[in-house]
C-alpha positions, 0 to 999 in steps of 0.5 A: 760643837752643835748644842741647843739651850734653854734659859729660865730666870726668877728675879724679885727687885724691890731696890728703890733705884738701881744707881747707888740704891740704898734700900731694897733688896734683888735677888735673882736665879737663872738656870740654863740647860744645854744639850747636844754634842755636849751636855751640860747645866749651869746655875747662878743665884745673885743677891744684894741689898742695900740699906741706908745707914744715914741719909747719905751713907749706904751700906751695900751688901752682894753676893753670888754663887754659880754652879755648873756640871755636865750630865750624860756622857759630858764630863764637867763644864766645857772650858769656856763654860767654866766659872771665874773669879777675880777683878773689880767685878769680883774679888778685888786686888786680884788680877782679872780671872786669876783665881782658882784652879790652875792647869799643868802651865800654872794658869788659871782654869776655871772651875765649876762653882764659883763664890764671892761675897762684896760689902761696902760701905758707900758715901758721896763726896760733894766735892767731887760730884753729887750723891746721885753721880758719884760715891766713895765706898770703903769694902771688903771682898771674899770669893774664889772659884772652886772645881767641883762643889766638895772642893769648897773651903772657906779658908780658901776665899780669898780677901780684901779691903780697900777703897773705892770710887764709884761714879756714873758718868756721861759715858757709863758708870765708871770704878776705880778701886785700890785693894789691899789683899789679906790672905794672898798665897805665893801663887796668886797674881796680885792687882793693887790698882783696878779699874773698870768701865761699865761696873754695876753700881 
């Protein structure tokens, strides 16, 4: 397909560091519009902040949601538009991308509004690295993709607890994660262990 877009973003930072920041907020908006042989728009709002419990416990609050629908004669997000959800960037204990809408094959498809939720509770082990390199946290996620926006329920969002390692190494931040899924359906493909190499902290 031929298309053309245009992106515009809005971001307000006052986190006192981005690698384990523990006071401040971000919150950030981006719209892209694309036109041409398809016609179609996407928004993504994202929100953290981060306070400081204690002098070296965080508590660290995310969360995201991403809307998107085609205008004219596109019907909906194209395929590879579509948003997802699942895996340690978003709900973990979930497989990568599996959660959401599932076509005639029983395999994920995407939808067209995505909404995930993150609150953890990080700590450093000084044993195992200094604060400023590695922490532990203790979390809880809640999300899931949804086809269009009067799909939403909330007792559809998916969640978990678990813990987490979280540590910024000499090659990039790294996470390691356990979750334990709290309200999984017969149909959801479950991830216990998860794993990531360049996780944003």
């Amino acid at each position: 397909y031929d298309t053309v877009f245009t992106a515009v973003g809005l971001s307000k930072d006052t986190r006192n560091r981005r690698i384990f920041a523990d006071s401040g907020h971000l919150n950030s908006i981006g719209l892209e519009v694309h036109s041409g042989d398809l016609d179609y728009y996407k928004v993504r709002y994202r929100h953290q902040t981060a306070y400081g419990l204690t002098d070296s416990i965080t508590f660290d609050f995310r969360g995201r949601i991403g809307f998107g629908e085609g205008y004219g004669d596109t019907d909906g997000l194209p395929i590879y538009e579509k948003y997802n959800a699942g895996g340690i960037r978003t709900v973990r204990g979930y497989e990568f991308n599996s959660l959401g809408p599932l076509d005639s094959e029983g395999d994920p498809f995407g939808g067209n509004l995505q909404v995930v939720t993150n609150l953890e509770m990080l700590f450093p082990i000084e044993a195992l690295g200094s604060s400023e390199t590695f922490r532990v946290g203790l979390y809880f996620d809640a999300g899931n993709v949804f086809a269009d926006a009067e799909d939403f329920e909330t007792e559809e969002l998916r969640q978990s607890v678990g813990i987490s390692a979280k540590w910024f190494s000499v090659i990039g931040p790294i996470e390691f994660s356990y979750a334990v899924p709290l309200n999984d359906e017969s149909d959801d493909d479950v991830e216990n262990f998860q794993f990531a190499l360049g996780a944003s902290f």
